[in-house]
Structures are given as C-alpha cells and as structure tokens.
C-alpha positions as CSV (number, residue, x, y, z in Angstrom):
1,X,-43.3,-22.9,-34.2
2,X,-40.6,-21.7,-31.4
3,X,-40.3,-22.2,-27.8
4,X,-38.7,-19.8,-25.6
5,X,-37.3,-21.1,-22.3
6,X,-36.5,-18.6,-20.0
7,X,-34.6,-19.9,-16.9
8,X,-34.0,-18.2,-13.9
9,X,-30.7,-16.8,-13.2
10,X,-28.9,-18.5,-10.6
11,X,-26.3,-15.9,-10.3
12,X,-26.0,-12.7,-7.6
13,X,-28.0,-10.0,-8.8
14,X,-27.1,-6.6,-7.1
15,X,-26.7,-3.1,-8.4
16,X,-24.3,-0.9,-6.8
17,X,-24.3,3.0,-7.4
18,X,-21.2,4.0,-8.4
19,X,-21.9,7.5,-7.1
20,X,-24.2,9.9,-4.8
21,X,-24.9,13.1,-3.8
22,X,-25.8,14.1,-0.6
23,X,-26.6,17.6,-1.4
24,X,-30.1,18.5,-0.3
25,X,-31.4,18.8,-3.6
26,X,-33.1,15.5,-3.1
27,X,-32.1,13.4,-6.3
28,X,-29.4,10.9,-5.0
29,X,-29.4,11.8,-1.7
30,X,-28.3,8.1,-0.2
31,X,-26.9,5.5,-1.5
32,X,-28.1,2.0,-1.1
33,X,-27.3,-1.1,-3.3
34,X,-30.2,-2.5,-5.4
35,X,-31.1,-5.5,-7.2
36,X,-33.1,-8.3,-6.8
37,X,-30.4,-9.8,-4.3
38,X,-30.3,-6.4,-2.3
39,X,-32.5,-8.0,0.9
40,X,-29.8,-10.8,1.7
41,X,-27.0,-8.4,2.0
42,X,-25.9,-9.6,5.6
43,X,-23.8,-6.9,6.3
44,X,-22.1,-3.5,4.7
45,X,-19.0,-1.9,5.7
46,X,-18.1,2.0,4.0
47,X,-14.2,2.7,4.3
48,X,-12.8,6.4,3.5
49,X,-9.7,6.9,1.3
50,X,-7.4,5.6,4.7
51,X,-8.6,2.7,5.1
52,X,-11.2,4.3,7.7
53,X,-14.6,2.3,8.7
54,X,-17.1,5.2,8.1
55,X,-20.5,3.4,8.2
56,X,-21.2,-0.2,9.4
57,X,-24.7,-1.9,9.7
58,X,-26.2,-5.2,8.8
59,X,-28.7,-5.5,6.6
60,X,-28.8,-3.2,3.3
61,X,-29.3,0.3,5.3
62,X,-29.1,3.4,3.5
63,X,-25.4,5.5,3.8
64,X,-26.4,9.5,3.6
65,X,-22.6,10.6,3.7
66,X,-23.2,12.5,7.0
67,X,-20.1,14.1,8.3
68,X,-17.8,12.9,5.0
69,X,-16.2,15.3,2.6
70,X,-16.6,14.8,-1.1
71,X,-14.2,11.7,-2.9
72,X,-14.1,8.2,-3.1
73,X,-14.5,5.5,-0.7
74,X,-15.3,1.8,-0.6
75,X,-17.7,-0.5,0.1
76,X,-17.5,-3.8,1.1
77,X,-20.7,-6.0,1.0
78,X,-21.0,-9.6,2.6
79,X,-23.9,-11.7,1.6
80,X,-24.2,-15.6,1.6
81,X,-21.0,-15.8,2.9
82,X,-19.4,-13.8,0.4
83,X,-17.8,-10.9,0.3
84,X,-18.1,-8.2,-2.8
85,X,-15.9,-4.6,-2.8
86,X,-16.7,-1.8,-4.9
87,X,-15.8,2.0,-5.2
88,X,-18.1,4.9,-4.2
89,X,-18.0,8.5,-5.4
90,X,-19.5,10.6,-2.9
91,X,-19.9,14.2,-4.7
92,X,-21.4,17.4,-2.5
C-alpha cells in the first residue's frame, strides 16, 4: 500500500512564448502569456531593441505586433508586486 500526496504548488506559474508571428496566417498571431497565474498579471509593458515602450496595458491583454518590424523585444510583467522580464521574438 502507497499514498501519493500531491500538494499544491505555491510557486508563480506563468508561461511566456518566447516567440510569435503576426503574419495573417492565423497560427501565432498574438502573443499573450499563459499559465495558471496569467489572470493576476497587473500590468505588462513591451519594450523594442532601444529601450522603446511599444505596448502598455494592465491586465494580461493580447500584443498583435501592429506597426513593429520583425526582432526581438522585451517584456516586462508585474504581478503581486513583482516584476518578471523576458525576451520576445516577433518573426513576420
């Protein structure tokens, strides 16, 4: 006889994309973090390659690249107070 114990974890859980593509073939066409944490992201900022703010919004809104050429950028997520960077690839 075994017992399993399976605790919940108490750790963030998101999922960020590491790329998307914007194309109009409609596979990939925004990008939006996931995860079981995704609906207490606060606020996201997307920066270009300069240091640029290229999307802003609170709450975890979907980015569609509009107006922004193919490379990488940066996002920068806040939720419970915290702050989490990550890269983007945005390919067209």
């Amino acid at each position: 006889y075994h017992e399993v114990i399976i605790e919940e974890c108490q750790h963030l859980q998101l999922f960020f994309p590491s790329t998307f593509t914007p194309n109009g073939d409609n596979h990939n066409e925004v990008y939006q973090i996931g995860g079981q944490f995704a609906d207490k992201i606060e606020h996201i900022i997307i920066y270009n390659r300069w240091g640029e703010k290229v999307f802003e919004v609170d709450g975890n809104i979907p980015w569609n690249g509009k107006d922004c050429q193919t490379g990488l950028y940066m996002v920068s997520v806040f939720v419970n107070n915290n702050r989490y960077i990550r890269s983007i690839t945005l390919v067209k």
